[in-house]
C-alpha positions as CSV (number, residue, x, y, z in Angstrom):
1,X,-49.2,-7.6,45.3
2,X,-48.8,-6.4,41.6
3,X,-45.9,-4.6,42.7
4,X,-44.4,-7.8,44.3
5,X,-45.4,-9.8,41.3
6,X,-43.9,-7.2,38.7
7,X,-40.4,-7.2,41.0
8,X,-40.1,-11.2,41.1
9,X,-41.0,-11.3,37.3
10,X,-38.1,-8.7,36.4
11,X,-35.8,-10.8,39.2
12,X,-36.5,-14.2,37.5
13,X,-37.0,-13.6,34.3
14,X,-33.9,-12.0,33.7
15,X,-32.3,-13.9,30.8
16,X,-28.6,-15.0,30.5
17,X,-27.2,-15.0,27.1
18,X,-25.7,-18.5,26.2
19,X,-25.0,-20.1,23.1
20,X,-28.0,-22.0,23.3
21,X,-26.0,-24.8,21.2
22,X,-25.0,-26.2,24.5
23,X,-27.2,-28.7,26.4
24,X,-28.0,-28.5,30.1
25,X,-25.0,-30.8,30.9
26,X,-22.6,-28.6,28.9
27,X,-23.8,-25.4,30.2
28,X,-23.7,-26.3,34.0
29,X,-19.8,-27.5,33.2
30,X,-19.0,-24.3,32.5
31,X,-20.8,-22.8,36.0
32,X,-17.9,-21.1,38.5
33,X,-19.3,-23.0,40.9
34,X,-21.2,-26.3,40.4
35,X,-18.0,-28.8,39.9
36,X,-19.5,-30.8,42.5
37,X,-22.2,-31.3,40.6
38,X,-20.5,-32.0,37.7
39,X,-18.3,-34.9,39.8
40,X,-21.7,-36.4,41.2
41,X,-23.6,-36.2,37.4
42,X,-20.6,-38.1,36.2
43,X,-20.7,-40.9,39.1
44,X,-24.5,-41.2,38.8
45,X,-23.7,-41.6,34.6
46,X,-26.6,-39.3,34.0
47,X,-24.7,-37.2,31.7
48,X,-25.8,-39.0,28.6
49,X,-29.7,-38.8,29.6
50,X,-29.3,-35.1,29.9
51,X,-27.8,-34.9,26.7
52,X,-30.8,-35.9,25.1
53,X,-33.7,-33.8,23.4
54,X,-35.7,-32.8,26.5
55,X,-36.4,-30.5,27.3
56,X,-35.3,-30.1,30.7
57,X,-35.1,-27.7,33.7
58,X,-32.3,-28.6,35.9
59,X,-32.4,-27.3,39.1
60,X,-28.7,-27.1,40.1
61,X,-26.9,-27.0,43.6
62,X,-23.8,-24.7,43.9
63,X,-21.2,-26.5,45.3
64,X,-21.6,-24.6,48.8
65,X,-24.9,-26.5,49.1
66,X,-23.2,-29.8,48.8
67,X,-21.3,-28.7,52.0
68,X,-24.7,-28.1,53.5
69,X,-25.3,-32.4,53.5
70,X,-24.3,-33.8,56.8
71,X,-20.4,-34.5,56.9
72,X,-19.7,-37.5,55.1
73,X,-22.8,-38.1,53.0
74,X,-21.7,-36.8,49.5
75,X,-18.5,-39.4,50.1
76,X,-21.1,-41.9,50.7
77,X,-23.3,-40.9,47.7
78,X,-20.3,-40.8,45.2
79,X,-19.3,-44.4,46.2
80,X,-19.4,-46.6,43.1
81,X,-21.4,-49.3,45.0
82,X,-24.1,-46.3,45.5
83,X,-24.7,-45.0,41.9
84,X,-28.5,-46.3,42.0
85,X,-28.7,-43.8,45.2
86,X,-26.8,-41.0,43.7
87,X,-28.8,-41.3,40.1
88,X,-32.1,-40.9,42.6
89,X,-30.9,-38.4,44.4
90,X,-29.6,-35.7,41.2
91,X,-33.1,-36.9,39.2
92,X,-34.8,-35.6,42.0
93,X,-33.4,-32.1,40.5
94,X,-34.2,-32.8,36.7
95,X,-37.8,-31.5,35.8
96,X,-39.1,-33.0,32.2
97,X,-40.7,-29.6,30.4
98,X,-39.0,-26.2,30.5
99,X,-40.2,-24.3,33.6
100,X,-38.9,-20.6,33.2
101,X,-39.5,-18.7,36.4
102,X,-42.4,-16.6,35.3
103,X,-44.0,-19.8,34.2
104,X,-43.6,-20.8,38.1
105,X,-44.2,-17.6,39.4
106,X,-47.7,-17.6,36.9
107,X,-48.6,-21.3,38.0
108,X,-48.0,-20.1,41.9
109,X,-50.2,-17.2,41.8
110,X,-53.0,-19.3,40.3
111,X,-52.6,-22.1,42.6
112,X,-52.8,-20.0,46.2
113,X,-49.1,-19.6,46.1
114,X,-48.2,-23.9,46.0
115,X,-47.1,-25.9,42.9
116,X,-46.3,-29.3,42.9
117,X,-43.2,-30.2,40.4
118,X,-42.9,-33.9,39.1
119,X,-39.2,-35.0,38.4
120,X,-38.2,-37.0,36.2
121,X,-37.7,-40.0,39.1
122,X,-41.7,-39.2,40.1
123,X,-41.1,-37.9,42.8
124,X,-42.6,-33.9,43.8
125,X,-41.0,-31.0,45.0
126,X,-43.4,-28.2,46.2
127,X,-42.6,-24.5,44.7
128,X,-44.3,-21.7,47.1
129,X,-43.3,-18.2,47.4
130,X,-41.2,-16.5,50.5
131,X,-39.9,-13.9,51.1
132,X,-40.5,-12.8,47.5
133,X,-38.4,-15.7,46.2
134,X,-39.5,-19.3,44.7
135,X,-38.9,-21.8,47.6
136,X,-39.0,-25.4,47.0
137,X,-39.6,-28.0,49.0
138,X,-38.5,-31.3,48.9
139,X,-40.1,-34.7,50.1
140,X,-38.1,-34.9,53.3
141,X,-39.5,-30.9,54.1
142,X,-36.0,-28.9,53.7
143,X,-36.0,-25.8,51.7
144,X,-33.8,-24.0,48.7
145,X,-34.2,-20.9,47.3
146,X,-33.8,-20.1,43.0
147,X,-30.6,-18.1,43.3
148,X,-30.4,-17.7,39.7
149,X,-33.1,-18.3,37.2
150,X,-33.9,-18.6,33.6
151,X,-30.2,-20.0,32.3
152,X,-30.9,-21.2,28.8
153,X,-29.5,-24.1,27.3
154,X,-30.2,-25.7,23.9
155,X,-32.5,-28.7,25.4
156,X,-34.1,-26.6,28.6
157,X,-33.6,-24.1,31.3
158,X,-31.4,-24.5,34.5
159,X,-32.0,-22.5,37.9
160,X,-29.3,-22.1,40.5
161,X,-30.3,-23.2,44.0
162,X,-28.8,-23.1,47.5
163,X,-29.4,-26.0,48.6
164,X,-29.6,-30.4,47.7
165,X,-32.8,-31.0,47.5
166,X,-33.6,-35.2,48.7
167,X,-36.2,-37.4,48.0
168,X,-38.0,-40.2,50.5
């Protein structure tokens, strides 16, 4: 178990140098792969909000898990007359407080291995351990895995995941 615990600590809390002078917003614009994302923080108009102090920790799909949404939904989401819907949906992946991993990984292993996460629309997502990776699970009980942890930004912290995760 130690050994496990020393392995996901050295995974996760394996630091990306930024700037740190640019917010969550501005460092997940310049992401490879999170333009969809981007498009979808822009419809919602959520962009200003997570401009603001914080902190935050975002956690942020690529763009390959928006494909994993049944076909036509993100169209649907990104509709103007479905901003409420889409603002729900992407605060369902803003935390308020910086979670780093280890901080997860700490909480987990004090809490038999299941943390509940408040967003910042009140809803939970459940953080548990498989596999030797942070799971979390959201209200509708899909999965996503923390591909990429720890990625520091000047108001909060922003993991990669692999999948949306959806609220009731």
């Amino acid at each position: 178990m130690k050994t496990l615990l020393f392995i996901l600590l050295t995974v996760f809390t394996a630091t990306f140098t930024f700037s740190q002078t640019k917010n969550v917003v501005e460092e997940v614009m310049t992401f490879a792969n999170h333009g969809t994302l981007v498009k979808a923080l822009k419809a919602a108009d959520l962009i200003t909000m997570l401009k603001e102090t914080g902190p935050f920790t975002i956690l942020a799909p690529t763009d390959d898990a928006f494909k994993t949404l049944p076909v036509g939904a993100l169209d649907n989401y990104l509709k103007a007359e479905n901003q409420a819907l889409l603002a729900n949906m992407l605060s369902y992946h803003v935390l308020k407080g910086k979670y780093e991993a280890s901080t997860i990984i700490t909480a987990l292993n004090s809490n038999n291995g299941s943390l509940p996460l408040k967003t910042i629309n009140n809803s939970i997502i459940i953080a548990s351990f498989e596999n030797g990776r942070i799971k979390l699970t959201d209200e509708k009980g899909m999965s996503s895995f923390i591909k990429s942890a720890n990625l520091k930004a000047s108001n909060g912290i922003i993991h990669v995941i692999d999948r949306v995760l959806m609220p009731k």
